[in-house]
VEXTI-766749 format. One record per atom (N, C-alpha, C, O, CB): residue in three letters; x, y, z. Coordinates in steps of 0.05 Angstrom, whole numbers, plus 5000, padded with zeros to 4 digits. Each point is the difference from the previous one (the first is absolute). Last residue first. Glycine has a CB too. Layout:
VEXTI-766749
ALAXYZ;...
//
This chain:
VEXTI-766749
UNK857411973311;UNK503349725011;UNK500750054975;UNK502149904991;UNK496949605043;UNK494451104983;UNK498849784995;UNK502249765008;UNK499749785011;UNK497050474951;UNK502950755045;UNK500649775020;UNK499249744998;UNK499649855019;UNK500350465004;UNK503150754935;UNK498749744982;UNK500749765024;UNK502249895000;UNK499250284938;UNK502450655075;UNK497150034986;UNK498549825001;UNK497650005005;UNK503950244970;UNK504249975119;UNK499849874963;UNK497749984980;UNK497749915004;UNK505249825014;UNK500451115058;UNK499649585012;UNK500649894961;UNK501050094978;UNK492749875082;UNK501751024968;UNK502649905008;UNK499949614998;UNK498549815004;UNK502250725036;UNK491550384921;UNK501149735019;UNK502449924999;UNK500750004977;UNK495849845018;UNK497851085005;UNK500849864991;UNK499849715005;UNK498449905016;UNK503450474979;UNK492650625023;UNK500249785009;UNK501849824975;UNK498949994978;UNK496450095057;UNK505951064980;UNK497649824983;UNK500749665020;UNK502149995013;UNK498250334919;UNK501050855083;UNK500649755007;UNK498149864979;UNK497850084990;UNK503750005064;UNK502351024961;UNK498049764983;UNK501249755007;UNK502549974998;UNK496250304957;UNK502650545111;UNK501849894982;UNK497949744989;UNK499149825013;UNK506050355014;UNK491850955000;UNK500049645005;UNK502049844987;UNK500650084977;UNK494749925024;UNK498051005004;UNK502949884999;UNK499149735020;UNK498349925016;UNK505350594978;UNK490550474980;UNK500549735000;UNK503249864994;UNK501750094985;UNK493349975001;UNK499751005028;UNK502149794998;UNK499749795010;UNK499749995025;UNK502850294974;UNK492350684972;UNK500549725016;UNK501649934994;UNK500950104980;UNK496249775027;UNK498751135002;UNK502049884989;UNK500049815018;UNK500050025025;UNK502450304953;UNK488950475001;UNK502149755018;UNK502249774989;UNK499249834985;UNK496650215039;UNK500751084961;UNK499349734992;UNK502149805019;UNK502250025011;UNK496150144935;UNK499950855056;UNK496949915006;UNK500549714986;UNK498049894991;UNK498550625006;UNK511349795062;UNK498050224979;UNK498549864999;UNK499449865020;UNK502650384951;UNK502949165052;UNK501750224993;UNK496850134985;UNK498549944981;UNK508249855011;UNK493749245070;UNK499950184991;UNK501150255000;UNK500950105022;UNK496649634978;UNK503949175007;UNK500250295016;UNK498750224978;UNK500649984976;UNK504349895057;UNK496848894989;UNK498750284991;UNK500750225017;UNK500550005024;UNK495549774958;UNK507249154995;UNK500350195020;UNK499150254978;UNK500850064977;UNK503549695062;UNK498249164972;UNK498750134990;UNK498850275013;UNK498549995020;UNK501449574960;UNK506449455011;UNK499350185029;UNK497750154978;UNK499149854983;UNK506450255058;UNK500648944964;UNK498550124982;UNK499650305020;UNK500750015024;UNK496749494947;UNK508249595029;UNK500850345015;UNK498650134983;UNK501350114982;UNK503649915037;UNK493649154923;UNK501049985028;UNK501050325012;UNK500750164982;UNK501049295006;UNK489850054938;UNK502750165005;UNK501549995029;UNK498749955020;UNK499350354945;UNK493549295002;UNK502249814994;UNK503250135009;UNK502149905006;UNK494549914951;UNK494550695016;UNK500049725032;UNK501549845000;UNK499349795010;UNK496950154996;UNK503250734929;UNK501750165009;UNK499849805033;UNK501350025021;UNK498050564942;UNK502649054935;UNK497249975017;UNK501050235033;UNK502249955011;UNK496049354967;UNK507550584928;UNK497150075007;UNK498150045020;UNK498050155001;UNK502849714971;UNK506149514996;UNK501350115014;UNK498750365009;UNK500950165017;UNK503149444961;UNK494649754943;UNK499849805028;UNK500850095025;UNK500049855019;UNK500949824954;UNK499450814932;UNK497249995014;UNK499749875025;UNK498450065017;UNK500049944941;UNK511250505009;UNK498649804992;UNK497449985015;UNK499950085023;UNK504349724962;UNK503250875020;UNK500349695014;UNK498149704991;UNK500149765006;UNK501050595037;UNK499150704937;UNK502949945010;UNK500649735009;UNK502149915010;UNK498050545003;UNK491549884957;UNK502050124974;UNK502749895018;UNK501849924986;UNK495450624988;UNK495949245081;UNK499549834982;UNK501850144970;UNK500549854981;UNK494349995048;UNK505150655053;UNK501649785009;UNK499849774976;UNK501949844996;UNK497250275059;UNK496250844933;UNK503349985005;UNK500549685004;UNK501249914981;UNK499350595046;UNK490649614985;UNK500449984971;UNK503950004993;UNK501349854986;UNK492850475006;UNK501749665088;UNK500049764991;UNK500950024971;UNK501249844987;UNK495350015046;UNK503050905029;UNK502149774999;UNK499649784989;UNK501949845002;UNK499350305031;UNK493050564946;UNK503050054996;UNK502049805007;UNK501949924986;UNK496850495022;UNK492449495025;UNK499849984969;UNK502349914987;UNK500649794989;UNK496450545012;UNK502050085086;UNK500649755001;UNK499449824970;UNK500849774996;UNK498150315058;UNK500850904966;UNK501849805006;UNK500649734996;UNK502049884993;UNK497550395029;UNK492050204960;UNK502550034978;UNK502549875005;UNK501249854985;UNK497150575007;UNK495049515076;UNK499349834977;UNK502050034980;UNK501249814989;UNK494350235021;UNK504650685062;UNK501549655007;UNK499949854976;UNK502149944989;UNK496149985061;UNK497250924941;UNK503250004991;UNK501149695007;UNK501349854987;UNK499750725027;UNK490049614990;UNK500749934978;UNK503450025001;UNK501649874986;UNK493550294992;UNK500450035107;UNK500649704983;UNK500749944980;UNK501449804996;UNK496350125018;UNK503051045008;UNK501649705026;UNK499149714986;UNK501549844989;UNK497550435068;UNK499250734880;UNK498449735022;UNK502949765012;UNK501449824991;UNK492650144968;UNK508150814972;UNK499050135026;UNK498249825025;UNK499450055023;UNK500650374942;UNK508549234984;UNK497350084984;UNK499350225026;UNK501250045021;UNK496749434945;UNK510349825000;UNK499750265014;UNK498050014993;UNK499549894979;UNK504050345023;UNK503748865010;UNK496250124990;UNK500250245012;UNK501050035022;UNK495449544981;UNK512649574982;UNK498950315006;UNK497050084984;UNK499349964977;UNK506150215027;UNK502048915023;UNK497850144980;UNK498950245012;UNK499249995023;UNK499249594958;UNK511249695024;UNK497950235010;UNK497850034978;UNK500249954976;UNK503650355051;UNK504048875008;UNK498850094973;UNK497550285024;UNK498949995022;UNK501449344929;UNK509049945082;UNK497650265002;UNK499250034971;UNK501649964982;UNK500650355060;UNK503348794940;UNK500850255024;UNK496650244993;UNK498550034981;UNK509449965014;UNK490948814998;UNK501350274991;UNK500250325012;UNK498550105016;UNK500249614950;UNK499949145058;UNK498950215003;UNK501750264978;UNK502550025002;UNK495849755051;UNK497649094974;UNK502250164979;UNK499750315000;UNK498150084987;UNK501949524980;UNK496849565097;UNK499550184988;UNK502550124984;UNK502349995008;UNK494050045024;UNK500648904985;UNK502250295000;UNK498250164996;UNK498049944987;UNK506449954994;UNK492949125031;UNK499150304992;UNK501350035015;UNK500249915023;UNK495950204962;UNK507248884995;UNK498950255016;UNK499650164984;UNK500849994977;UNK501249985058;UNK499449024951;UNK500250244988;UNK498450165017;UNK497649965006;UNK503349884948;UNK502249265077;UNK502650064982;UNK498750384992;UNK501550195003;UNK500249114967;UNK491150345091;UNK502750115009;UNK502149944975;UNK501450215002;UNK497549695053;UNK494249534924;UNK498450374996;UNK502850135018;UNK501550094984;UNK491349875022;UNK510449234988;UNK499950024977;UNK498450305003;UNK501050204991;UNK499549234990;UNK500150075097;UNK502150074992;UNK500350134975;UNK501850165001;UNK499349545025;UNK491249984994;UNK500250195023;UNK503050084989;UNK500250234990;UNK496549565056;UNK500049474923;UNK498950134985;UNK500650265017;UNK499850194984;UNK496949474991;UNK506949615050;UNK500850014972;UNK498050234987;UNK500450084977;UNK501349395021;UNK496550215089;UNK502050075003;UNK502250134970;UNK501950154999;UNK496649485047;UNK492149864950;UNK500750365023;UNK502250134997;UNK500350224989;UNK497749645050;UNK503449234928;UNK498250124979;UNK499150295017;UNK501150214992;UNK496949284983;UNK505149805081;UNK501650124990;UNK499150174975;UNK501250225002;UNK501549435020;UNK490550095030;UNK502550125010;UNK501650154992;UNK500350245001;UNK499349495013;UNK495049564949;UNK498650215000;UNK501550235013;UNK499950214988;UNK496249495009;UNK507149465003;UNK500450024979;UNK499050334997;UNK501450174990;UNK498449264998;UNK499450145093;UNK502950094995;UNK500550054973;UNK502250114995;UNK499349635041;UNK490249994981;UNK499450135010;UNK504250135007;UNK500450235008;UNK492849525005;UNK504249424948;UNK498350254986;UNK500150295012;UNK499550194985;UNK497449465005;UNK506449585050;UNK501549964975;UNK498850344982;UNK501050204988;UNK499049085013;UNK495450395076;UNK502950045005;UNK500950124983;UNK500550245002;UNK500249445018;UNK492549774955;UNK499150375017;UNK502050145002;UNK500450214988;UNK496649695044;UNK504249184944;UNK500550144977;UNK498850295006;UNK500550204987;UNK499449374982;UNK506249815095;UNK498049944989;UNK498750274983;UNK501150225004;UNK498449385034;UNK510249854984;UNK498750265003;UNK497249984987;UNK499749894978;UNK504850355020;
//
């Protein structure tokens, strides 16, 4: 076997060893159940903003900071109406954060 050859099945297999190994550990999402936040004001935006304040601030007392982010959340929706002269929001979402599955430690 001449040594290009040789090098180049060596280099291979080493792909092949390194491809298998980033696949042993995947991103999971890890999700938690509905969290709400509620905003009333007489301004539509400011009320959304409160909302969505609300849910972050709710989901981080009930779940911790990594689970915060309301771009991360899953069946998110967010919905205004007004009563009288102020507007009521609602934010909702189930808080998701990115894990990993597989093995911690892949060194062998």
């Amino acid at each position: 076997m001449n040594i290009t050859r040789s090098l180049a099945m060596g280099a291979s297999a080493a792909l092949v060893a390194l491809a298998l190994t980033a696949s042993a550990v995947q991103a999971k999402q890890i999700c938690k159940p509905m969290v709400w936040g509620y905003g009333k004001t007489v301004n539509k935006s400011i009320s959304k903003h409160k909302a969505m304040v609300a849910w972050k601030v709710n989901t981080k007392n009930q779940h911790g900071l990594a689970y915060a982010k309301y771009v991360k959340a899953k069946a998110k929706s967010g919905k205004c109406r007004k009563e009288g002269n102020k507007w009521h929001c609602v934010r909702k979402g189930k808080p998701c954060k990115s894990g990993a599955i597989g093995p911690t430690d892949i060194s062998g």
